[in-house]
N, CA, C and O atoms as a Tinker XYZ file with bonds, in Angstrom:
   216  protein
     1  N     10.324000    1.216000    1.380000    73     2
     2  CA     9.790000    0.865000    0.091000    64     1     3
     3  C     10.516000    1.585000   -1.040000    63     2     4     5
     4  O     10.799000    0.925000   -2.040000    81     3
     5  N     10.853000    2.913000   -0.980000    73     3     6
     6  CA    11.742000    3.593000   -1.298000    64     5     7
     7  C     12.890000    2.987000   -2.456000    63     6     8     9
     8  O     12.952000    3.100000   -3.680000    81     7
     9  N     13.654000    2.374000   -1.564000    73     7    10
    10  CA    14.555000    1.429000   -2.154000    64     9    11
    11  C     14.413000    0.130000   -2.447000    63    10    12    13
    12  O     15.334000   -0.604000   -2.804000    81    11
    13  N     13.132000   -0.224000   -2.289000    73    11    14
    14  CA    13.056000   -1.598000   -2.631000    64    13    15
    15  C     12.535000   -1.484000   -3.995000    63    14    16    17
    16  O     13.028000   -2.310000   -4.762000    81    15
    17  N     11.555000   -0.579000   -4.578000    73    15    18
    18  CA    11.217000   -0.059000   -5.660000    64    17    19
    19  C     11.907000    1.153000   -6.775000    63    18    20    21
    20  O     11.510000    1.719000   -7.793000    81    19
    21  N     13.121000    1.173000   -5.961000    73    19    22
    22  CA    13.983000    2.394000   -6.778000    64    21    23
    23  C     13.240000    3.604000   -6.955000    63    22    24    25
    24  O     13.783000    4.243000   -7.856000    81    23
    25  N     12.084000    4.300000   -6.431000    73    23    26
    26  CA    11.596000    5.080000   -6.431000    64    25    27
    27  C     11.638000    6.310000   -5.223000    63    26    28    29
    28  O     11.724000    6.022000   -4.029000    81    27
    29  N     11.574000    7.512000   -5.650000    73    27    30
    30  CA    11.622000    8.839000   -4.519000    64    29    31
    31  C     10.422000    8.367000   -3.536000    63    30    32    33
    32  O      9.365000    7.740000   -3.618000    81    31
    33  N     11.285000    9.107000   -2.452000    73    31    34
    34  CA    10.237000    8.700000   -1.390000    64    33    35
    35  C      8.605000    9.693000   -1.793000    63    34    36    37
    36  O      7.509000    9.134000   -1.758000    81    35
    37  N      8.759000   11.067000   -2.123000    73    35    38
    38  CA     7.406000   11.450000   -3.063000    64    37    39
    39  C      6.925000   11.109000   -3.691000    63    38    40    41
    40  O      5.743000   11.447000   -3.756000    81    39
    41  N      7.508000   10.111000   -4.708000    73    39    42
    42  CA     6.937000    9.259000   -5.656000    64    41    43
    43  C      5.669000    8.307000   -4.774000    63    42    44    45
    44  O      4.467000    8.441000   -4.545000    81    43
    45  N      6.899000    7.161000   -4.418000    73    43    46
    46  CA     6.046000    5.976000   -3.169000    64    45    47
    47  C      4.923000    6.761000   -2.490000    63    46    48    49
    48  O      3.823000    6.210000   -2.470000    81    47
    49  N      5.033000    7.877000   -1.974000    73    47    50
    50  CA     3.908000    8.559000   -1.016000    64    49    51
    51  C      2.799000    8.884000   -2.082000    63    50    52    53
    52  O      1.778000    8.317000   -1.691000    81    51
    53  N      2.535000    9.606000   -3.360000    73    51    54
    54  CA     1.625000    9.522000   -4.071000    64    53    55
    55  C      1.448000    8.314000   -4.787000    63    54    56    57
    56  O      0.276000    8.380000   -5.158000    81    55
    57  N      1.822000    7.480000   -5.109000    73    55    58
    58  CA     1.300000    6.145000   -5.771000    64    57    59
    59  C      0.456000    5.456000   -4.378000    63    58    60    61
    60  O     -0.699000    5.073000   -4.564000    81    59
    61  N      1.143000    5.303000   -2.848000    73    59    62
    62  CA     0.041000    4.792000   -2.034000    64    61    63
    63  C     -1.280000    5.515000   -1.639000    63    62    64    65
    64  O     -2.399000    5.190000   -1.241000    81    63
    65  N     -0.654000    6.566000   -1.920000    73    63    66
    66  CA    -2.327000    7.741000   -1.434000    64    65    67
    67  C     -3.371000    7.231000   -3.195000    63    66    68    69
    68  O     -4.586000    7.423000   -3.252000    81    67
    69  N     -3.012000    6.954000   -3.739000    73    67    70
    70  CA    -3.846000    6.970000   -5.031000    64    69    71
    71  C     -4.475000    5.324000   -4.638000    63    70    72    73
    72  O     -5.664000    5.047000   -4.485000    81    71
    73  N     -3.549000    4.570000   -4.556000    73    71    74
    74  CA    -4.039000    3.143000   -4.640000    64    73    75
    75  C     -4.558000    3.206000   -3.030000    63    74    76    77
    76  O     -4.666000    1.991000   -2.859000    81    75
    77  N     -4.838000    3.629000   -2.111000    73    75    78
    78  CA    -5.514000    4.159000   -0.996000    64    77    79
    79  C     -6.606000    4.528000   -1.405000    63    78    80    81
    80  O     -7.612000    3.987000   -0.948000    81    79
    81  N     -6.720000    5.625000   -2.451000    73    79    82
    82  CA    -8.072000    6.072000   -2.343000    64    81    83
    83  C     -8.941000    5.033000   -3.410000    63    82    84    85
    84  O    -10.162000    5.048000   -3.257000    81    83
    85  N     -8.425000    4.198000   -4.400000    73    83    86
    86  CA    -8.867000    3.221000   -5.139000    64    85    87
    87  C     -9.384000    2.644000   -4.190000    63    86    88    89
    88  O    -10.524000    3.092000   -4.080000    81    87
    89  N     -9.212000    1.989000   -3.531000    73    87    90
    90  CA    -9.099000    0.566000   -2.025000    64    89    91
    91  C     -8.337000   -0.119000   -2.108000    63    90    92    93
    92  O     -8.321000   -0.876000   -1.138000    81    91
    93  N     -7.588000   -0.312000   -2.820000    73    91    94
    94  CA    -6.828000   -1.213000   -2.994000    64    93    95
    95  C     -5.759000   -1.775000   -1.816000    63    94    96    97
    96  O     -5.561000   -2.961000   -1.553000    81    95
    97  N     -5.116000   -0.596000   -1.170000    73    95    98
    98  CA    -4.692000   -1.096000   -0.075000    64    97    99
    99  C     -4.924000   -0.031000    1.349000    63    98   100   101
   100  O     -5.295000    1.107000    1.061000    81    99
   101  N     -4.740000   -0.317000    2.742000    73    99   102
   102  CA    -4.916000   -0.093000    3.807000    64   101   103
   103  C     -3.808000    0.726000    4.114000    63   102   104   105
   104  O     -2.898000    0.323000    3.389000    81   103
   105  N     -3.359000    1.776000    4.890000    73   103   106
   106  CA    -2.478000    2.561000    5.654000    64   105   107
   107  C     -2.973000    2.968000    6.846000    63   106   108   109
   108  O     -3.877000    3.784000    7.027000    81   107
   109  N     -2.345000    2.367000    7.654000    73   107   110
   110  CA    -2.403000    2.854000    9.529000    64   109   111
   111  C     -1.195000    2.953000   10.078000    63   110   112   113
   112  O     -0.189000    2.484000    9.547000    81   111
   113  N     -1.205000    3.628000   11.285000    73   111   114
   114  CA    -0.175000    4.175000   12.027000    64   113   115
   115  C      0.371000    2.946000   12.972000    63   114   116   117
   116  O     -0.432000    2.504000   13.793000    81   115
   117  N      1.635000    2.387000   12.914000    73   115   118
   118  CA     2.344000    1.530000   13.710000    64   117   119
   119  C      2.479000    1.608000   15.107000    63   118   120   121
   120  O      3.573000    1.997000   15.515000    81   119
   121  N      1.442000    1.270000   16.098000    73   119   122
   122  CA     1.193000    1.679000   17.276000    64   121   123
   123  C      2.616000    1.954000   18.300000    63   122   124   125
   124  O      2.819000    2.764000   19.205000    81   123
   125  N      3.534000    0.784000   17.636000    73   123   126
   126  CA     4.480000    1.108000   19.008000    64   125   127
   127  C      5.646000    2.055000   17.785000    63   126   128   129
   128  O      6.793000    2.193000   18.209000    81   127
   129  N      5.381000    2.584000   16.535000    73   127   130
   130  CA     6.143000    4.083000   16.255000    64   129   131
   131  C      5.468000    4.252000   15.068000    63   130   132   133
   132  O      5.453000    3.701000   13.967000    81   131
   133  N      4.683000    5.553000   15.828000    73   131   134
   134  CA     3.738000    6.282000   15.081000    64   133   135
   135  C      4.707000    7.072000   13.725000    63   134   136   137
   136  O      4.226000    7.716000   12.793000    81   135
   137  N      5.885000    6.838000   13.926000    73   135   138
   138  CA     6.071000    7.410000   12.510000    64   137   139
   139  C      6.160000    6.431000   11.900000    63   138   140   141
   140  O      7.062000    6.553000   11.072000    81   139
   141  N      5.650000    5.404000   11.858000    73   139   142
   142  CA     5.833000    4.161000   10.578000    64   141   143
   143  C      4.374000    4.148000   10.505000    63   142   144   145
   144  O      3.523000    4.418000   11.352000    81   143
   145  N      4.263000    3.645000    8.888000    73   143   146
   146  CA     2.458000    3.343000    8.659000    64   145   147
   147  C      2.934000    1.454000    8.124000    63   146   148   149
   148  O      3.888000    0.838000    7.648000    81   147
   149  N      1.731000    1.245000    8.538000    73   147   150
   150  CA     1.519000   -0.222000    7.799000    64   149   151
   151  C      0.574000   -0.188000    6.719000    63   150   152   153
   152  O     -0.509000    0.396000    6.716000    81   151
   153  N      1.144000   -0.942000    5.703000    73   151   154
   154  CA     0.379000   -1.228000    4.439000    64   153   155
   155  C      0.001000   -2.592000    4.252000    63   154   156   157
   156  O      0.706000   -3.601000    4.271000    81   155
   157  N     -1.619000   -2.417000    4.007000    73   155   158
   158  CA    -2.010000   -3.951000    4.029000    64   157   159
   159  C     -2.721000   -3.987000    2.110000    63   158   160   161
   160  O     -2.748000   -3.115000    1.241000    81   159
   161  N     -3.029000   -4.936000    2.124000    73   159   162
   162  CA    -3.961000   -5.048000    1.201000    64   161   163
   163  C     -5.862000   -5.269000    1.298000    63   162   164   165
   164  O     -6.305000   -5.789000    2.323000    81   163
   165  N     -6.484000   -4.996000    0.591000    73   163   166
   166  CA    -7.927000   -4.893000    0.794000    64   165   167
   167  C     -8.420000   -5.854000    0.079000    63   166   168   169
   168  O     -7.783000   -6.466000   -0.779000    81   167
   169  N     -9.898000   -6.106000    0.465000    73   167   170
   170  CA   -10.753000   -7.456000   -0.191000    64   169   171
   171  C    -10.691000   -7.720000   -1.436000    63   170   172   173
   172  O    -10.512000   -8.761000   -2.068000    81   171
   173  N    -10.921000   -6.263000   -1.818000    73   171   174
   174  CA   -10.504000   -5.769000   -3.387000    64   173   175
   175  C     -9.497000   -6.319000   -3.924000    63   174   176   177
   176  O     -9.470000   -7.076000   -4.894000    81   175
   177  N     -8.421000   -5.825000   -3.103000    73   175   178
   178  CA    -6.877000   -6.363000   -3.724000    64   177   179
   179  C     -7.288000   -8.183000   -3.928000    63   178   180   181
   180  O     -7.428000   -8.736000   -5.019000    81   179
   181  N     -7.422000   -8.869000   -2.530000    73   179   182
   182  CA    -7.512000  -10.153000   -2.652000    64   181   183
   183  C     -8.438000  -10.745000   -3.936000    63   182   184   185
   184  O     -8.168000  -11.821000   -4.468000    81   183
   185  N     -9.402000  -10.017000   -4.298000    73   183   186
   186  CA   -10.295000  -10.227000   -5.257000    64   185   187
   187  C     -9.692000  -10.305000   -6.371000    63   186   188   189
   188  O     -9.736000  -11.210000   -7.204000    81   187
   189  N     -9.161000   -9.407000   -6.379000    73   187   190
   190  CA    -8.408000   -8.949000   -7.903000    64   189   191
   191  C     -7.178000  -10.779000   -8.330000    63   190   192   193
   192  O     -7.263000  -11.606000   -9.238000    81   191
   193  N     -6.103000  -10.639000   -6.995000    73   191   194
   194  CA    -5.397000  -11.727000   -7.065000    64   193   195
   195  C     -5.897000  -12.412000   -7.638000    63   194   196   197
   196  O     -5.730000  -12.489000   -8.856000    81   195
   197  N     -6.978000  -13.427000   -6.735000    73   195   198
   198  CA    -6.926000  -14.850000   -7.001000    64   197   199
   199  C     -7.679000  -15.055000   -8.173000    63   198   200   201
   200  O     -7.834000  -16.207000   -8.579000    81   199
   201  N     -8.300000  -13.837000   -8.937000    73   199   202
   202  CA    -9.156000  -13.794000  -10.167000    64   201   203
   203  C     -8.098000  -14.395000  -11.404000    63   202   204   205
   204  O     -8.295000  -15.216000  -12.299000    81   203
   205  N     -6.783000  -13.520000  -10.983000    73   203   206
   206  CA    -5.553000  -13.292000  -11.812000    64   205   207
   207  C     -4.932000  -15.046000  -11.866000    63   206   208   209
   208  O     -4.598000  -15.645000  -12.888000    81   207
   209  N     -4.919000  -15.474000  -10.734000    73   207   210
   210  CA    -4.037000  -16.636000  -10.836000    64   209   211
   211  C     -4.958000  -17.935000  -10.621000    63   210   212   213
   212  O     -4.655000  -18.942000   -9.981000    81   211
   213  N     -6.480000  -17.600000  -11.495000    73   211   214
   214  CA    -6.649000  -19.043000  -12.136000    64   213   215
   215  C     -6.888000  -19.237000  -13.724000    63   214   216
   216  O     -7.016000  -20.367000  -14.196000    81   215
């Protein structure tokens, strides 16, 4: 994400812990390599969307 956002990898790590603790999105551990997390989005998030794009 890092480079997909031009941002420090410290950066990316506190902007997801913040929008984490909002709800906004999900972080879990990638079962087959626990050093990767997956980022999902939350009901919230979906809420927010489709509010936005009518």
């Amino acid at each position: 994400m890092e480079h997909f956002l031009d941002l420090s990898n410290p950066t990316v790590t506190k902007l997801l812990k913040s929008m984490e603790k909002e709800r906004w999105i999900l972080r879990k551990f990638d079962q087959s390599d626990l050093r990767k997390k997956l980022i999902g989005l939350t009901e919230k998030s979906f809420m927010l969307l489709s509010t936005e794009n009518k």
